[in-house]
Backbone bond lengths (Angstrom), bond angles and torsions (degrees), N, CA, C in turn:
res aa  C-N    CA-C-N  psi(-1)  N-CA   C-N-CA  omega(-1)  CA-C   N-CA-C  phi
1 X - - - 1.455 - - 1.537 108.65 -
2 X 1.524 120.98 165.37 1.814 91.06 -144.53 1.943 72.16 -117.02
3 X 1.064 125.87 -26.92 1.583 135.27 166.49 1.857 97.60 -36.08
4 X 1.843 118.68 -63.86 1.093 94.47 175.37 1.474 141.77 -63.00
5 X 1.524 85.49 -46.49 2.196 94.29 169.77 1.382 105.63 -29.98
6 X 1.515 112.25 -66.75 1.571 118.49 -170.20 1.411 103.51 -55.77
7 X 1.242 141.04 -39.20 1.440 124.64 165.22 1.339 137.38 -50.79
8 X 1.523 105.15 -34.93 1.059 142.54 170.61 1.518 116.19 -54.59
9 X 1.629 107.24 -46.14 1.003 122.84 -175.42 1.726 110.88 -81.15
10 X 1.533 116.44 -27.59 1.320 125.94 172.76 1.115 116.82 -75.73
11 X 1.250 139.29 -26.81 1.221 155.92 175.52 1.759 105.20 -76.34
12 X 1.159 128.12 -35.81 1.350 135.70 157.09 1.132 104.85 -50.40
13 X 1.481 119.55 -102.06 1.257 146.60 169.83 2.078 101.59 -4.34
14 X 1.287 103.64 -24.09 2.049 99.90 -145.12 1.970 66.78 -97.97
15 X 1.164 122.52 -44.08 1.295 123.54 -154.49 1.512 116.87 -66.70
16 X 1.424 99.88 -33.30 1.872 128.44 -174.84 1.906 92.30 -72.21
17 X 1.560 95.73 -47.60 1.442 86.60 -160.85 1.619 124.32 -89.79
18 X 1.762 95.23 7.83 1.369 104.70 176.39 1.241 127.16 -79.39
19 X 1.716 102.70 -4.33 1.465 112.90 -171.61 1.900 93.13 -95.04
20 X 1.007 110.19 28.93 1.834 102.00 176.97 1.378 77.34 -118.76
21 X 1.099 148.56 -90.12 1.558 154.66 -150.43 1.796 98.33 -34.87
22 X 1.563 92.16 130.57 1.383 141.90 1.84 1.238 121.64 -88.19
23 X 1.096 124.13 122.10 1.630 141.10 -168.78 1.484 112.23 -38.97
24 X 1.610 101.41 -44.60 2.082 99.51 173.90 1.453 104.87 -48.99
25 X 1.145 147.03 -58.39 1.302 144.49 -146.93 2.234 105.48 -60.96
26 X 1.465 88.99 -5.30 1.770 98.54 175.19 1.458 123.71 -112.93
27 X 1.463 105.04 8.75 1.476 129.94 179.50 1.180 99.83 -44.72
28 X 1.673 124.78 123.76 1.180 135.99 162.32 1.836 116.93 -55.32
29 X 1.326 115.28 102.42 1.193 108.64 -170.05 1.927 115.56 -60.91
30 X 0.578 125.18 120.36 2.153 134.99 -171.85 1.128 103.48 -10.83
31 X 1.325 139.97 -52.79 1.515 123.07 159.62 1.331 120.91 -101.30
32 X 1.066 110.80 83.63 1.461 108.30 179.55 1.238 151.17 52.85
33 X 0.804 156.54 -176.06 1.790 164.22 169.59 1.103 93.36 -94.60
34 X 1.164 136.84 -74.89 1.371 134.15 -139.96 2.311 107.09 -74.16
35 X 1.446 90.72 -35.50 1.699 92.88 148.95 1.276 135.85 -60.90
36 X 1.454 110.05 -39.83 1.388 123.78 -158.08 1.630 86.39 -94.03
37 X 0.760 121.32 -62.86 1.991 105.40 175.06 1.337 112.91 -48.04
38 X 1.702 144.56 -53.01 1.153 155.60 -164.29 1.521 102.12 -75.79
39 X 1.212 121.28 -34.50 1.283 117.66 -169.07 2.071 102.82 -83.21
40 X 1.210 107.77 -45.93 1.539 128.15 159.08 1.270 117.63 -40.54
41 X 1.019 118.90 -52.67 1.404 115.65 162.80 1.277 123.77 -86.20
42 X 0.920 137.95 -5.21 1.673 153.80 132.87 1.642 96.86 106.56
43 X 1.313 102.12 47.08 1.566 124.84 158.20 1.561 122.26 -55.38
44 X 1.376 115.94 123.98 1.422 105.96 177.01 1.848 96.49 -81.77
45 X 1.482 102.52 -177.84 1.779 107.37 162.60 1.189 115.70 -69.86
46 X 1.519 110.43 -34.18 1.503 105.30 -159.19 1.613 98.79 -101.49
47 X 1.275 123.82 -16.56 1.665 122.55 158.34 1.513 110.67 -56.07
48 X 0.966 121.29 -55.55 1.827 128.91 165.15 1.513 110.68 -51.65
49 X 1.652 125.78 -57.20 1.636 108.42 146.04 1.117 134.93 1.52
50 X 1.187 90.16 -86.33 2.011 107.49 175.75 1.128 112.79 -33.61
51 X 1.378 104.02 -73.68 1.172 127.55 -176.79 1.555 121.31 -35.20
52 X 1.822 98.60 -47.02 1.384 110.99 -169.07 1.859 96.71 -70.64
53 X 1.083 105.55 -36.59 1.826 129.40 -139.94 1.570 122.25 58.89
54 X 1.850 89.64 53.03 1.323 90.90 142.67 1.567 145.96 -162.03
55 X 0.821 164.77 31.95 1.460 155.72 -147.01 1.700 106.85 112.36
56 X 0.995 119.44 143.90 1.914 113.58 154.66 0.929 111.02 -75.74
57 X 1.858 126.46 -33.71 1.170 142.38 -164.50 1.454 98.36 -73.48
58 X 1.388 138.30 -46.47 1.236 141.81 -173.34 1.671 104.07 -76.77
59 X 0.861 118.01 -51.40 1.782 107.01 174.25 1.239 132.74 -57.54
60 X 1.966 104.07 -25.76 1.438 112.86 158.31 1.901 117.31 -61.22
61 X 1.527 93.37 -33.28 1.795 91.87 -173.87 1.792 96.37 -82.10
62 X 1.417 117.15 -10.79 1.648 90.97 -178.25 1.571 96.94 -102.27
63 X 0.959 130.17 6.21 1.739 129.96 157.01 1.697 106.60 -72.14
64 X 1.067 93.91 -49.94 1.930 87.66 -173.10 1.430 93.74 -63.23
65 X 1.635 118.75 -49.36 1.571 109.85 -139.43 1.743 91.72 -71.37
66 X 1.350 127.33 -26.43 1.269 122.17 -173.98 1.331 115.32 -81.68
67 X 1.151 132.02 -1.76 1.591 145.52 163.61 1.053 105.04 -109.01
68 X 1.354 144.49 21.39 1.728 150.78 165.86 1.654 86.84 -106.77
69 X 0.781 124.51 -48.20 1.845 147.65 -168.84 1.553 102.37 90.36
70 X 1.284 125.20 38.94 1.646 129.90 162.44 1.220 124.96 -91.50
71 X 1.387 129.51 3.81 1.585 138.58 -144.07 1.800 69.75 -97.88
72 X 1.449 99.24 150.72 1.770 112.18 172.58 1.448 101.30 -108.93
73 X 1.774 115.94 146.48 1.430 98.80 -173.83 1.482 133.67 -91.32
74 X 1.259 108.59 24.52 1.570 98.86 -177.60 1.770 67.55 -96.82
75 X 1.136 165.37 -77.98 1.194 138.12 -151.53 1.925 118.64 -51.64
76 X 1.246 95.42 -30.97 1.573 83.12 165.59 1.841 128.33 -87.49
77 X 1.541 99.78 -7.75 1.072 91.34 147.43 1.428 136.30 -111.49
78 X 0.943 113.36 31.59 1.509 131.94 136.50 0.640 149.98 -50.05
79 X 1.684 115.15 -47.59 1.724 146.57 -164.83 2.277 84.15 -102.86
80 X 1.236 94.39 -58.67 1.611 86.43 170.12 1.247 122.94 -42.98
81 X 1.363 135.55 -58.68 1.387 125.93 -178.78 1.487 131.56 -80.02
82 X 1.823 93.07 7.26 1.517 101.03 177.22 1.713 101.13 -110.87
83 X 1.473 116.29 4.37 1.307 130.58 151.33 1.582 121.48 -80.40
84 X 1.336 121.62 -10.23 1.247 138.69 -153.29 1.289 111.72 46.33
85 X 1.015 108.90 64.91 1.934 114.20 -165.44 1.800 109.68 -122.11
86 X 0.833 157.80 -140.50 1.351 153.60 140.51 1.595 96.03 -152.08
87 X 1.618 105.32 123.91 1.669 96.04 146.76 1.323 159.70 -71.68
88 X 1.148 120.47 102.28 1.243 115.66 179.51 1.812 136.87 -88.61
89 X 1.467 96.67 135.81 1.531 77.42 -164.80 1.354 103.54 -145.17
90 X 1.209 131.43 141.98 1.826 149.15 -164.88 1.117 107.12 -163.66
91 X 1.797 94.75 145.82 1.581 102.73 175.81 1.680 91.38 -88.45
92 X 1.074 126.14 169.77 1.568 139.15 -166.74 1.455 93.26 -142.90
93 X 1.911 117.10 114.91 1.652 99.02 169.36 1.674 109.12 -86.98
94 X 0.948 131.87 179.50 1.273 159.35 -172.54 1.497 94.59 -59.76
95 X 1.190 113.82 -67.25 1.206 130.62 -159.56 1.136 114.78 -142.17
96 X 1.382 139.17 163.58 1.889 125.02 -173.37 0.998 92.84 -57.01
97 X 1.853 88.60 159.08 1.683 117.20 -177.75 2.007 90.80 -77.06
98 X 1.244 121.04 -16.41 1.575 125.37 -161.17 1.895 94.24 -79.50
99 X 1.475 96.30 -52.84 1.580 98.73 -177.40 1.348 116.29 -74.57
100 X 1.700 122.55 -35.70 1.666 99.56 149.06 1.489 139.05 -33.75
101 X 1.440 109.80 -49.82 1.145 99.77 -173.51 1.897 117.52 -78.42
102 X 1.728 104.53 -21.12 1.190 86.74 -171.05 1.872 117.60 -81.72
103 X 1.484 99.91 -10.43 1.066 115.50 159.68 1.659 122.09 -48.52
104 X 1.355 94.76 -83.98 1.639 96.08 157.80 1.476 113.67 -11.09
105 X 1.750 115.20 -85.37 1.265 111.29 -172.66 1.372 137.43 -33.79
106 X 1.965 96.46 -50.22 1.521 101.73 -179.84 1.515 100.79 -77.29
107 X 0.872 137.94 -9.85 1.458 110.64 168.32 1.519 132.08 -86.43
108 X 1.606 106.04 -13.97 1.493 100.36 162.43 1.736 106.53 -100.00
109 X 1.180 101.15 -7.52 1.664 82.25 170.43 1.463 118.24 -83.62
110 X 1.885 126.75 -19.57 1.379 114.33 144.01 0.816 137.68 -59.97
111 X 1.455 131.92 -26.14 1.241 121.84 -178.74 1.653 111.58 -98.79
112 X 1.518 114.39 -9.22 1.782 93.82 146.94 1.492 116.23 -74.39
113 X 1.206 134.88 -32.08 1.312 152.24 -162.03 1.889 102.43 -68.78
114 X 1.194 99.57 -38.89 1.494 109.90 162.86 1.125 147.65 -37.89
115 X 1.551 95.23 -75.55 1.717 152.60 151.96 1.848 94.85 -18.35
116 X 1.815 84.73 -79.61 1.711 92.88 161.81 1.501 123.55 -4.70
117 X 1.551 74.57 -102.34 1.824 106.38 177.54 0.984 127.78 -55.85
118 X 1.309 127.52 -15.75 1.862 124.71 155.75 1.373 102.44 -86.58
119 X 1.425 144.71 -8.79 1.319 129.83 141.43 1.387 134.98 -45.78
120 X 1.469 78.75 -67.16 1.844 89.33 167.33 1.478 121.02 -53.83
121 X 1.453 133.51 -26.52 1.294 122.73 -162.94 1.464 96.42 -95.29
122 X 1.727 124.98 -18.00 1.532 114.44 163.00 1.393 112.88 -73.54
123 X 1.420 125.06 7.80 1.393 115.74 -165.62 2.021 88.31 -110.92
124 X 1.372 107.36 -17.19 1.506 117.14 -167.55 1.668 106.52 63.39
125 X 1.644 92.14 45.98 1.371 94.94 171.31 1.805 117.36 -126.26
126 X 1.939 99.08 41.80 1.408 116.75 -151.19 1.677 106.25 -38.97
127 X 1.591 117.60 -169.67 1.516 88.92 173.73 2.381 72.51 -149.13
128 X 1.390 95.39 172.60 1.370 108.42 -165.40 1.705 97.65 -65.02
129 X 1.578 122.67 148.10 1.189 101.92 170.10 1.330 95.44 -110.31
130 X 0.863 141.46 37.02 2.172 148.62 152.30 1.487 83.36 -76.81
131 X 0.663 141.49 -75.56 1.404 139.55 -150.40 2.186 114.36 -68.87
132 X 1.496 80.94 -14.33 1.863 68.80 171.08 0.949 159.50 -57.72
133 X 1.509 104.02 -33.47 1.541 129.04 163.96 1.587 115.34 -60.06
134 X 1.574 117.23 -44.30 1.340 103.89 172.29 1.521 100.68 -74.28
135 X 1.211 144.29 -45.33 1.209 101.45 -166.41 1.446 106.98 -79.11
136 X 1.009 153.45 20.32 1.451 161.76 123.98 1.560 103.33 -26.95
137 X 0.962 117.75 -82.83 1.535 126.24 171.99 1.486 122.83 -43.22
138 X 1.485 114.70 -37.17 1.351 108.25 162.37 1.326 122.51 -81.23
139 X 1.106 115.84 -23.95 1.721 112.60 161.79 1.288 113.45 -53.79
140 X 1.243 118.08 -66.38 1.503 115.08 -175.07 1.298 110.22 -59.73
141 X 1.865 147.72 -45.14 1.198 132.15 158.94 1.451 123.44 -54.29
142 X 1.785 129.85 -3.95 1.123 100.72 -174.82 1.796 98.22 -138.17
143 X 1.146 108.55 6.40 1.620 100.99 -179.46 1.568 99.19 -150.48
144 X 1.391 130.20 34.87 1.470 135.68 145.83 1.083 118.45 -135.49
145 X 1.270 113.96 129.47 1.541 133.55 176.20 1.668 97.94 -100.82
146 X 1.458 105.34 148.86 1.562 108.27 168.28 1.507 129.71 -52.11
147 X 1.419 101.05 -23.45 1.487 114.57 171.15 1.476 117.97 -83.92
148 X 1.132 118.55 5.86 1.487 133.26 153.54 1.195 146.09 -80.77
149 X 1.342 96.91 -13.60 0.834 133.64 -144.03 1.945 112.53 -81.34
150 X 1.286 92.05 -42.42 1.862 127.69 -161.63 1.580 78.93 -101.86
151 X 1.292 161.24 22.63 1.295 131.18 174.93 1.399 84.72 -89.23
152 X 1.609 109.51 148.21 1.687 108.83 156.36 1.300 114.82 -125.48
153 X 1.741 96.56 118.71 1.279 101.57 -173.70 1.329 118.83 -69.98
């Protein structure tokens, strides 16, 4: 079923990316990486130039542009491998990719579940609210797919 793979696959994905958390510990230090390594190693601009093959003048604009956060990355990995550095780069979610989605779910399955039930209570046909959460749960197992998920209504 391709719902599980893709779970399967989030549950991967949540596991790979748990080893970045907590995300501060990757805080772009105020001028950059590409300073903060060059300067550490007691790099001039125009030694990194060379290195880069290019300009002093151009390594000064990819220090700013990478502390503006505009630098594009095949140029920062450029300046990286002429640091002997490798770039690395990931999106990091907030929170699992597993609890996004189930989030997601329960929240459009309350607010159809709602929708419902403020119908019914103009019809004075209220319905138990003990019972919401399961049918909460059966909504989301039986009338959302993950690809449903992303519509915004």
């Amino acid at each position: 079923m391709k719902s599980d793979s893709r779970k399967r696959g989030r549950l991967r994905l949540d596991e790979r990316l748990g080893a970045l958390q907590p995300i501060d510990r990757f805080k772009t230090p105020p001028k950059g990486w590409v300073r903060a390594l060059r300067d550490a190693l007691g790099m001039t601009g125009a030694q990194l130039g060379t290195r880069i093959g290019v300009r002093p003048q151009t390594v000064e604009a990819i220090e700013k542009s990478e502390a503006a956060g505009t630098i594009q990355l095949n140029t920062l990995r450029r300046a990286a491998e002429a640091l002997d550095c490798t770039l690395v780069y990931a999106l990091v979610p907030n929170s699992s990719l597993e609890a996004a989605v189930e989030a997601r779910a329960r929240k459009i399955a309350t607010r159809e579940l709602q929708r419902v039930a403020h119908t019914m209570r103009l019809e004075a046909q209220g319905t138990d609210d003990a019972a919401f959460e399961s049918r909460v749960q059966a909504y989301i197992r039986d009338r959302l797919s993950d690809r449903d998920l992303w519509h915004d209504p």
